[in-house]
C-alpha positions as CSV (number, residue, x, y, z in Angstrom):
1,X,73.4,-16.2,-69.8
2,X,76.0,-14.7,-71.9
3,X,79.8,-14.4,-70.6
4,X,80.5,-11.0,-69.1
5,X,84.0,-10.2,-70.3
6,X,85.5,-6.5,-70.5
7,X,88.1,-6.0,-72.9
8,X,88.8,-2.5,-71.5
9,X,88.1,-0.3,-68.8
10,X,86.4,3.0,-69.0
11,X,89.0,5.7,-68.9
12,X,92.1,3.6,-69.2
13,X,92.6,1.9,-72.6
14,X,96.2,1.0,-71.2
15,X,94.2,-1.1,-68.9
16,X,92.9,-4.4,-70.1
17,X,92.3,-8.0,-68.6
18,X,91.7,-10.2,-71.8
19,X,89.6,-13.4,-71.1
20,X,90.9,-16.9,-73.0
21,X,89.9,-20.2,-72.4
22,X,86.8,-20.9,-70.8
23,X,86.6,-23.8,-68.4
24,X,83.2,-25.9,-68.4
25,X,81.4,-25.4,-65.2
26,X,77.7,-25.9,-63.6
27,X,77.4,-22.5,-64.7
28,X,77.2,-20.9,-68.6
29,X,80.6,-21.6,-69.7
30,X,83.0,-19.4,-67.2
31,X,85.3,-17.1,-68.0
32,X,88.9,-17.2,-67.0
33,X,91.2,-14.5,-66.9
34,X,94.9,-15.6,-68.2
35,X,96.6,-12.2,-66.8
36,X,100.5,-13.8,-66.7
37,X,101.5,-14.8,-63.3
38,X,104.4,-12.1,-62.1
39,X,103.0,-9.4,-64.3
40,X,101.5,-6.7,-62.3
41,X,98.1,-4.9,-63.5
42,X,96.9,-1.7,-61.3
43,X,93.6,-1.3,-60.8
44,X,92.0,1.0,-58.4
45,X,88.6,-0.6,-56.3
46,X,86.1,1.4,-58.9
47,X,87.9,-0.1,-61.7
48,X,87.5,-3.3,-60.6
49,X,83.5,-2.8,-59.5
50,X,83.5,-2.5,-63.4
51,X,84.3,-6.3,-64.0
52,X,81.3,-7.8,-61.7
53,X,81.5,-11.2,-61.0
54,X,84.2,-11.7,-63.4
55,X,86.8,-10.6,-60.9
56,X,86.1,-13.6,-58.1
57,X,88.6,-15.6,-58.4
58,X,92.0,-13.1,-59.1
59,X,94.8,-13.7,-57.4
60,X,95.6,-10.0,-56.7
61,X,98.2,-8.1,-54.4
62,X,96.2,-5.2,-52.4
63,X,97.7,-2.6,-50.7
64,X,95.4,-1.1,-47.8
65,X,96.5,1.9,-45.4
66,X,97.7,-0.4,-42.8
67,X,99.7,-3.0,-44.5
68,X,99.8,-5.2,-48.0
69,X,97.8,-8.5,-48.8
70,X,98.3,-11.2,-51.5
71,X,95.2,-13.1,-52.1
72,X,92.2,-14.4,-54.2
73,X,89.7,-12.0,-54.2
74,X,86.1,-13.9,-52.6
75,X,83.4,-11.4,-52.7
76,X,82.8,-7.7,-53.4
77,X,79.8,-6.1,-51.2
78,X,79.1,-2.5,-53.1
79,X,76.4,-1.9,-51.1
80,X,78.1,-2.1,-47.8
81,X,81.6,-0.8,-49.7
82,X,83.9,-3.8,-48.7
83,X,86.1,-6.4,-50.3
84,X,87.4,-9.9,-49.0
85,X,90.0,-12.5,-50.1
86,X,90.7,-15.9,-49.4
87,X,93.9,-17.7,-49.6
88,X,95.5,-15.0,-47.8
89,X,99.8,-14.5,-46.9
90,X,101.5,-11.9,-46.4
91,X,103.8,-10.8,-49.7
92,X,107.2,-10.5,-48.3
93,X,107.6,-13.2,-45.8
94,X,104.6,-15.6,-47.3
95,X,103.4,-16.9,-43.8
96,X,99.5,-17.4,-44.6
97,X,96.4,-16.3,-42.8
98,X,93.7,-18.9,-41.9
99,X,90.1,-17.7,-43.1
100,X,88.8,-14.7,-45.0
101,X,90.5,-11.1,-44.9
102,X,87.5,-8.1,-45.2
103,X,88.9,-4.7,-46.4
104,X,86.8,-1.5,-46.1
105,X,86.9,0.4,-49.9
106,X,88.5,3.6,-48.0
107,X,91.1,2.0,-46.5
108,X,92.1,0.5,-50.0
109,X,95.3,2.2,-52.0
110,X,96.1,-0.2,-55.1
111,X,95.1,-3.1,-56.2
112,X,97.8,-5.0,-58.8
113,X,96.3,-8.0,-60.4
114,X,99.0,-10.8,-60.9
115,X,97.0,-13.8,-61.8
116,X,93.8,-15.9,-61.1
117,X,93.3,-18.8,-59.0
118,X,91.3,-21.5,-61.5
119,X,89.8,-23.6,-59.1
120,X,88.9,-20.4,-56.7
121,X,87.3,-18.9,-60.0
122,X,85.4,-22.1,-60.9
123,X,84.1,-22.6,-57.6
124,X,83.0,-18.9,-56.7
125,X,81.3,-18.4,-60.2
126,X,79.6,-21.8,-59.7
127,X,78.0,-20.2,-56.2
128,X,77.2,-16.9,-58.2
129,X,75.5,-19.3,-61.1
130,X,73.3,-20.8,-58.4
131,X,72.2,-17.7,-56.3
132,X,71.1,-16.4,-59.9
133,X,68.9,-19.1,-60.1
134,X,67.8,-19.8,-56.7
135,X,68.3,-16.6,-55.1
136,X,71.2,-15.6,-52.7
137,X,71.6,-18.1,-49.9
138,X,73.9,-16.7,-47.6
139,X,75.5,-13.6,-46.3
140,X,78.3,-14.1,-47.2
141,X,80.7,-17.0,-47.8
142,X,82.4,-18.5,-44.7
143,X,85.9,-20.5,-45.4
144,X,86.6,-23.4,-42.7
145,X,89.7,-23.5,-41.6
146,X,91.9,-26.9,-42.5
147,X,92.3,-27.9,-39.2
148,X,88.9,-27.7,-38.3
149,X,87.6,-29.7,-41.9
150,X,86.4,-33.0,-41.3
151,X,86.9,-35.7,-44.5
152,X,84.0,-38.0,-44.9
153,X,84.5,-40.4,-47.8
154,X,81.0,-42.3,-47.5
155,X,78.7,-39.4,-46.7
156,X,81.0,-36.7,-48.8
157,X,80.6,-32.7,-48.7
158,X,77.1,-31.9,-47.2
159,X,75.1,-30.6,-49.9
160,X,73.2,-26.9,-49.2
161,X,69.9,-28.8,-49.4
162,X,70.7,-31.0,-46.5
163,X,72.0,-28.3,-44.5
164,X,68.9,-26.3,-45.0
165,X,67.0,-29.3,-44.2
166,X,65.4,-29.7,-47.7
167,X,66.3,-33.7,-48.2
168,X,67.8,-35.6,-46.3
169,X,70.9,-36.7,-45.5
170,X,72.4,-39.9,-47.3
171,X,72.6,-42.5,-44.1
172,X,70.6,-44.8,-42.9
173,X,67.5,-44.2,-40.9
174,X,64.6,-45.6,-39.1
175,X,61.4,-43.5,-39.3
176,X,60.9,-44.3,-35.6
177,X,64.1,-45.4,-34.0
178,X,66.5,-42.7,-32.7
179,X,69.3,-45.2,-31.6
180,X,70.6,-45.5,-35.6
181,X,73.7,-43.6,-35.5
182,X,77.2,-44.6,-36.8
183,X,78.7,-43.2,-33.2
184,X,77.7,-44.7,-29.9
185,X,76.9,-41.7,-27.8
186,X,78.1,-40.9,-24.2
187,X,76.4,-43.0,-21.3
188,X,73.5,-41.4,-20.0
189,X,73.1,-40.4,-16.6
190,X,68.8,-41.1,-17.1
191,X,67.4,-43.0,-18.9
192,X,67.4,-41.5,-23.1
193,X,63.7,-41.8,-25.0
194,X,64.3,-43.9,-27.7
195,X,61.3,-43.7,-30.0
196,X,59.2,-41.1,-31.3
197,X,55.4,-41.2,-32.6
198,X,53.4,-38.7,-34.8
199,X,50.2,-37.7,-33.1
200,X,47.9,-36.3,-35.6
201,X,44.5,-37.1,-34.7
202,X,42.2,-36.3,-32.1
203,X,41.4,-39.7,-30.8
204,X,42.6,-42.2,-28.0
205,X,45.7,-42.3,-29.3
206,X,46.6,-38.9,-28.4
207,X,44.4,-39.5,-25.0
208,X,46.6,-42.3,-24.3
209,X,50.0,-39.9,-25.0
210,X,48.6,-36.6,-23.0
211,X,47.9,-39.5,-19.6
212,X,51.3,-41.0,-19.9
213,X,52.8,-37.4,-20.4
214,X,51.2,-36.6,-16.8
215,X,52.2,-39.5,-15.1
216,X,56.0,-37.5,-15.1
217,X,57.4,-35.3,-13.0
218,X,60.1,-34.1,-15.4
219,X,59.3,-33.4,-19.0
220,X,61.3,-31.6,-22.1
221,X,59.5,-29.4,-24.4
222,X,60.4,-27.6,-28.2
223,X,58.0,-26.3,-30.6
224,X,58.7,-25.5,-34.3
225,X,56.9,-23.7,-36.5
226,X,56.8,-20.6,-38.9
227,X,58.0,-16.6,-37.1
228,X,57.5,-18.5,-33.6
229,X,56.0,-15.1,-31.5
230,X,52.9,-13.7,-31.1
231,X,52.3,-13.1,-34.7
232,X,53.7,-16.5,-36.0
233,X,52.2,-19.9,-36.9
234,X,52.6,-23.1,-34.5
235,X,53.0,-26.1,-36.2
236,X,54.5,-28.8,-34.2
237,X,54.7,-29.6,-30.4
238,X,57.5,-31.8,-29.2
239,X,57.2,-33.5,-25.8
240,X,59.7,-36.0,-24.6
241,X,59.5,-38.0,-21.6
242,X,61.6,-40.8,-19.8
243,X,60.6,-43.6,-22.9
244,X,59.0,-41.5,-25.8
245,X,58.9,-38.8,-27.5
246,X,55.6,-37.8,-28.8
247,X,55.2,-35.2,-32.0
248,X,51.9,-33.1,-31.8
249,X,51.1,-31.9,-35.4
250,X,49.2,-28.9,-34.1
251,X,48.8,-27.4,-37.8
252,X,46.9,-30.2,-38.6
253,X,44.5,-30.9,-35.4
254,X,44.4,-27.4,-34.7
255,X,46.2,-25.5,-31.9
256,X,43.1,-24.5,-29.9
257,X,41.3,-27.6,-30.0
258,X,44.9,-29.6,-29.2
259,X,45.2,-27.1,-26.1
260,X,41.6,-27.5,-24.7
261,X,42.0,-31.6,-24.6
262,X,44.8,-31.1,-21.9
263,X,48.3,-29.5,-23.3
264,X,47.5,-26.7,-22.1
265,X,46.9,-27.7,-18.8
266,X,50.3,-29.8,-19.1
267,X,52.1,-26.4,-20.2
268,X,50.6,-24.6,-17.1
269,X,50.7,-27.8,-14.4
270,X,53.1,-26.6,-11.7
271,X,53.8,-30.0,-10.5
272,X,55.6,-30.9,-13.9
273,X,58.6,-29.6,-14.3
274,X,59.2,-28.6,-18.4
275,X,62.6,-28.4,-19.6
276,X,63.4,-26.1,-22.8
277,X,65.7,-24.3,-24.5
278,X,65.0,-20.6,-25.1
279,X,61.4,-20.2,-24.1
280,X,61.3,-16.6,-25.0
281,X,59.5,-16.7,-28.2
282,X,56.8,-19.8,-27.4
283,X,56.2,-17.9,-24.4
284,X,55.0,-15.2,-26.5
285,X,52.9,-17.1,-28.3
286,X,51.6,-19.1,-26.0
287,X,50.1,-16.3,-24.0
288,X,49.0,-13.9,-26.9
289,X,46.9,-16.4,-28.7
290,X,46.1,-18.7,-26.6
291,X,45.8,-17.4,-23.1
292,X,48.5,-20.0,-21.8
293,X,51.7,-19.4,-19.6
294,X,54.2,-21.5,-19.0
295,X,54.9,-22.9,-15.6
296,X,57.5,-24.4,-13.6
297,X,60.2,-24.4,-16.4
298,X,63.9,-25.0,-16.5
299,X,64.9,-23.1,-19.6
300,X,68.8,-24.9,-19.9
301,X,69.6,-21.3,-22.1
302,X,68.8,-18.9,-18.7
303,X,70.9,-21.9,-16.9
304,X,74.0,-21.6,-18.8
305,X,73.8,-17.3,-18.8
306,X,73.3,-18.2,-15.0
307,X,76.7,-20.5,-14.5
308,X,78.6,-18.0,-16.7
309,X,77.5,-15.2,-14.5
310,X,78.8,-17.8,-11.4
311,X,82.0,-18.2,-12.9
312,X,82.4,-14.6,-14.1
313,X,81.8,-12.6,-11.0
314,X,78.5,-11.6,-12.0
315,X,79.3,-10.5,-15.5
316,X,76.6,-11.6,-18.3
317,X,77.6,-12.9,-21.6
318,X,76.8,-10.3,-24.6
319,X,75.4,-13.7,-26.9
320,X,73.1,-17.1,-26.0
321,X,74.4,-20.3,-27.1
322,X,72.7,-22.5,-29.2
323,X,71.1,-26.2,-28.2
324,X,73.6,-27.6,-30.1
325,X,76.7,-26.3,-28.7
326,X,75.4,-26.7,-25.2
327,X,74.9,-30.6,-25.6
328,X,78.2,-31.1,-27.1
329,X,79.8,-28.9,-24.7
330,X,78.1,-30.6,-21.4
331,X,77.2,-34.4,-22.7
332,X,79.9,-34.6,-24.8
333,X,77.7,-36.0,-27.5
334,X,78.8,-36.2,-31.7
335,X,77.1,-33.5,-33.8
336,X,76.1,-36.8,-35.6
337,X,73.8,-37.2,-32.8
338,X,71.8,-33.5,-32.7
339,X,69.5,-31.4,-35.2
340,X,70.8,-28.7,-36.5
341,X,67.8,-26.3,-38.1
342,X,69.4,-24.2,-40.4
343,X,67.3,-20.5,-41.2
344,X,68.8,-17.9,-43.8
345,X,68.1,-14.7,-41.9
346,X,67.2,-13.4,-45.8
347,X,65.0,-16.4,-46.1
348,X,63.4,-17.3,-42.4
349,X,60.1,-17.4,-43.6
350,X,60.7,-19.5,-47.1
351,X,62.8,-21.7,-44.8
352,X,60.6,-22.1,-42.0
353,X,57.7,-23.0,-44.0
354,X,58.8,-26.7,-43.9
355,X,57.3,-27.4,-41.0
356,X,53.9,-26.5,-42.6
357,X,54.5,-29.7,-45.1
358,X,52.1,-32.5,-44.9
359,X,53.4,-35.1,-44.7
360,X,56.9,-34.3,-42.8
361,X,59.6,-35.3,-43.9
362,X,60.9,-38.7,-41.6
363,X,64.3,-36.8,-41.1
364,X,62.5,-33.8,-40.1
365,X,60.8,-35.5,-37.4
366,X,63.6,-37.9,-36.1
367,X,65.2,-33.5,-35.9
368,X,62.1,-32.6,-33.8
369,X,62.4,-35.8,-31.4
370,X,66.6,-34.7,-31.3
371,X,65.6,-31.3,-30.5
372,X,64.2,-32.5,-27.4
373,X,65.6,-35.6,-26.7
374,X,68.2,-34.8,-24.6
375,X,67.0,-31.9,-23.0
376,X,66.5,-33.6,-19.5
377,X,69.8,-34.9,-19.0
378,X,71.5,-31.0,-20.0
379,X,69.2,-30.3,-17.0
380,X,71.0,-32.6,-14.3
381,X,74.8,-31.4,-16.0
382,X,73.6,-27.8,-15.4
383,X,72.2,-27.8,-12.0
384,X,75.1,-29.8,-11.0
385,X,77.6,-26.7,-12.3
386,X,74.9,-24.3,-10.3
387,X,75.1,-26.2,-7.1
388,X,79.1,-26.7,-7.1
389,X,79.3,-24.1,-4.2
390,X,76.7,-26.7,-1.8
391,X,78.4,-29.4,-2.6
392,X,81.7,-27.8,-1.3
393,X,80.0,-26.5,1.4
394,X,78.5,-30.1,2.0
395,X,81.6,-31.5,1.7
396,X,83.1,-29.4,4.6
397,X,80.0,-30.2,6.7
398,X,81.1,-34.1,6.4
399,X,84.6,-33.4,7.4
400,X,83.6,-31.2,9.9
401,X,83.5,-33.5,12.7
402,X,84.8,-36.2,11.0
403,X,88.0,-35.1,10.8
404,X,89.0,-33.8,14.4
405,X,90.4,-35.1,17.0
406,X,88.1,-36.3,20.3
407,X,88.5,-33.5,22.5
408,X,88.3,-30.8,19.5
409,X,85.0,-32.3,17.9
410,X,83.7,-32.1,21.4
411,X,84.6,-29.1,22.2
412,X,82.7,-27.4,18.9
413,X,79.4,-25.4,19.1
414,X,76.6,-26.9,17.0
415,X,74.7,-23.7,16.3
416,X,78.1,-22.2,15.2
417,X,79.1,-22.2,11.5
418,X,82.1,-24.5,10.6
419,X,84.9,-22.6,10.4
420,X,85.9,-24.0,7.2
421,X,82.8,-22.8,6.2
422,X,83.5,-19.6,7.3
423,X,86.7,-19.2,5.5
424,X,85.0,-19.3,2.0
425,X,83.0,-16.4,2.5
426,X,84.8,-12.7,2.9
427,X,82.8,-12.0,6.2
428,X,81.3,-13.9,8.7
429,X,77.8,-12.8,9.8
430,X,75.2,-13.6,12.7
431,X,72.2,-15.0,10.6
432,X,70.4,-16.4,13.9
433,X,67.2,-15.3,15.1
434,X,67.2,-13.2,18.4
435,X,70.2,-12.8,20.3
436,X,72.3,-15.8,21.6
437,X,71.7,-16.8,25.4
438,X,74.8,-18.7,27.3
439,X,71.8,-20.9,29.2
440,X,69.8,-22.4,25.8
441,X,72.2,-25.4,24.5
442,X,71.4,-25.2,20.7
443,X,70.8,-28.7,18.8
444,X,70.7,-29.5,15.1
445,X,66.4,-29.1,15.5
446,X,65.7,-28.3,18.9
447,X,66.8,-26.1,22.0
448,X,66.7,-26.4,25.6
449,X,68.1,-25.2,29.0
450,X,71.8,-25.7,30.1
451,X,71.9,-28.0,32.7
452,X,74.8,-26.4,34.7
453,X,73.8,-23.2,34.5
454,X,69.7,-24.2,36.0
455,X,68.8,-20.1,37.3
456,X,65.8,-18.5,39.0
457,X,64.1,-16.8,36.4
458,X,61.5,-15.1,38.3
């Protein structure tokens, strides 16, 4: 690849950013621009379009419509006709700006070039060098705040393959064992499964999973594969019960014939309650090619809309949350601890196609056995945030008598709401079937006729 450099720009000899030492890279030797720091260069935004990729990386003072920005410029996006720098402060005070600064083409006036930002250059051109070779791999470059940067000596920066689940990650791990992490996680509240087999075979091994699998009342689900929906490939079923957490390689037995031996029937028990996360698109697929429908499910993604509609006045939240953030929200556990499947929305099916790979990866399937893993215990932290308003009410039922005095508690009607029950709600209302009669005496099950009030009814 030979060095873009532009002497001159079209129209405007006067113009010139001349390129001097080079600076050895990953990439073809890279191009730096030595434009003297102080001295000012004005270019407008089609003048600078001209120089490509050989403008990342200069330090440049832009003047928009709405104010002035120094910074190093991070990307240019023709196609959707916007600019964005990093490094940002503002020129006459110097306070900086955390993150990246995005700049419509229309609302730009001037841009003066007064320098370039070496190790901004090198790094940038360095990306550009490797989407040229592998293809682009992201939409568009996201900076991490400093605060919010966490230094790892042993492990170091986490390499793009890792995070797109290509290799694994440099730590130590078990192919079987889940309990391997650096960090201890919270306490659980049930008991965690701990290890995970492959079932791959239609034999008495998977006989032996599917019989233990119904002998629970409470069981968490995930599935993985490639465009999950109705049009999309199943490859892998996770199931995780109170001890372990069995991996169904339904690419490889066949997704029918793994159905028709008794998953389905699991999926569609009603006396087995099966926890996921986001069962919109297996639902889908479940029912469009193979005639199956979930039931008795506790999707903990419909649970958490639910609480935020609870604690919103009814209002629902414009965006779901991710497994992920829900377990470190709730359990408080380490992102050490979780999976975290990364899909390029360019890319989804390249990226998903991993779980087609025979044989998976081992840290591929300790992520399908994390996906699941703790998916039974979110369910106990989110019922208890659903049910807060019974256990209040509960709590006032215990005091309710408890806490009077002998001739008040006495002197209270049974059939009658608590009063401190009453005051939560804006209005009190007579829920009580038929009309009240002053001769039935009303007990917690049971009625029967007022002794002192004994009438003729005839």
């Amino acid at each position: 690849m030979s060095t873009r450099t532009k002497s001159s720009v079209k129209g405007s000899p006067a113009k010139q950013i001349s390129f001097g030492s080079k600076v050895e890279s990953a990439r073809h030797p890279v191009v730096t621009t030595p434009v003297n720091e102080g001295e000012e260069n004005n270019f407008s935004i089609e003048e600078i379009l001209e120089f490509g990729d050989d403008c990342l990386g200069l330090k440049i003072l832009l003047t928009a419509r709405e104010a002035s920005y120094m910074g190093v410029i991070n990307y240019i996006l023709p196609s959707s006709r916007r600019l964005a720098l990093e490094k940002v402060c503002n020129p006459k005070t110097g306070k900086k700006r955390i993150g990246l600064l995005t700049v419509f083409f229309h609302n730009i006036l001037n841009i003066s070039v007064i320098g370039e930002d070496k190790e901004a250059r090198q790094r940038l051109l360095k990306d550009v060098y490797h989407e040229d070779q592998r293809g682009k791999q992201l939409l568009m470059k996201k900076i991490v705040p400093p605060h919010l940067v966490i230094h790892n000596e042993e492990e170091g920066e986490m390499d793009e393959d890792v995070l797109l689940g290509r290799v694994e990650q440099k730590i130590s791990v078990n192919s079987s064992s889940l309990n391997n992490r650096k960090e201890t996680p919270p306490p659980a509240r049930i008991p965690r499964p701990s290890k995970w087999v492959v079932i791959d075979t239609l034999d008495d091994a998977m006989k032996k999973a599917l019989s233990f699998i119904c002998s629970e009342n409470v069981i968490a689900m995930g599935m993985e594969g490639k465009k999950l929906g109705r049009t999309g490939t199943l490859a892998w079923i996770s199931v995780a019960t109170s001890t372990m957490i069995f991996l169904f390689d339904m690419a490889k037995m066949g997704a029918s014939e793994v159905f028709q031996e008794g998953l389905g029937d699991i999926i569609q028990n009603s006396t087995i309650m099966k926890v996921v996360h986001d069962c919109r698109a297996v639902e889908d697929l479940l029912h469009h090619q193979f005639k199956i429908n979930f039931n008795n499910v506790f999707d903990t993604q419909a649970a958490e809309i639910y609480i935020y509609m609870l604690n919103h006045r009814g209002a629902v939240p414009s965006f779901v949350s991710g497994l992920p953030s829900l377990l470190i929200r709730y359990l408080g556990l380490s992102p050490h601890h979780l999976f975290f499947p990364h899909v390029r929305q360019e890319c989804s099916e390249n990226d998903e196609s991993v779980w087609l790979e025979r044989p998976l990866p081992t840290h591929l399937c300790e992520g399908l056995a994390r996906s699941v893993m703790y998916l039974r215990e979110l369910r106990l932290e989110l019922l208890d945030l659903m049910l807060v308003d019974l256990v209040q009410v509960t709590n006032l039922y215990l005091g309710a008598l408890r806490d009077k005095d002998s001739i008040t508690a006495n002197n209270l009607e049974p059939h009658v709401v608590p009063t401190e029950v009453q005051r939560l709600g804006h209005r009190s209302v007579i829920n009580s079937v038929g009309v009240h009669d002053p001769h039935f005496f009303y007990s917690r099950n049971a009625y029967k006729l007022a002794s002192h009030t004994k009438k003729n009814f005839l």
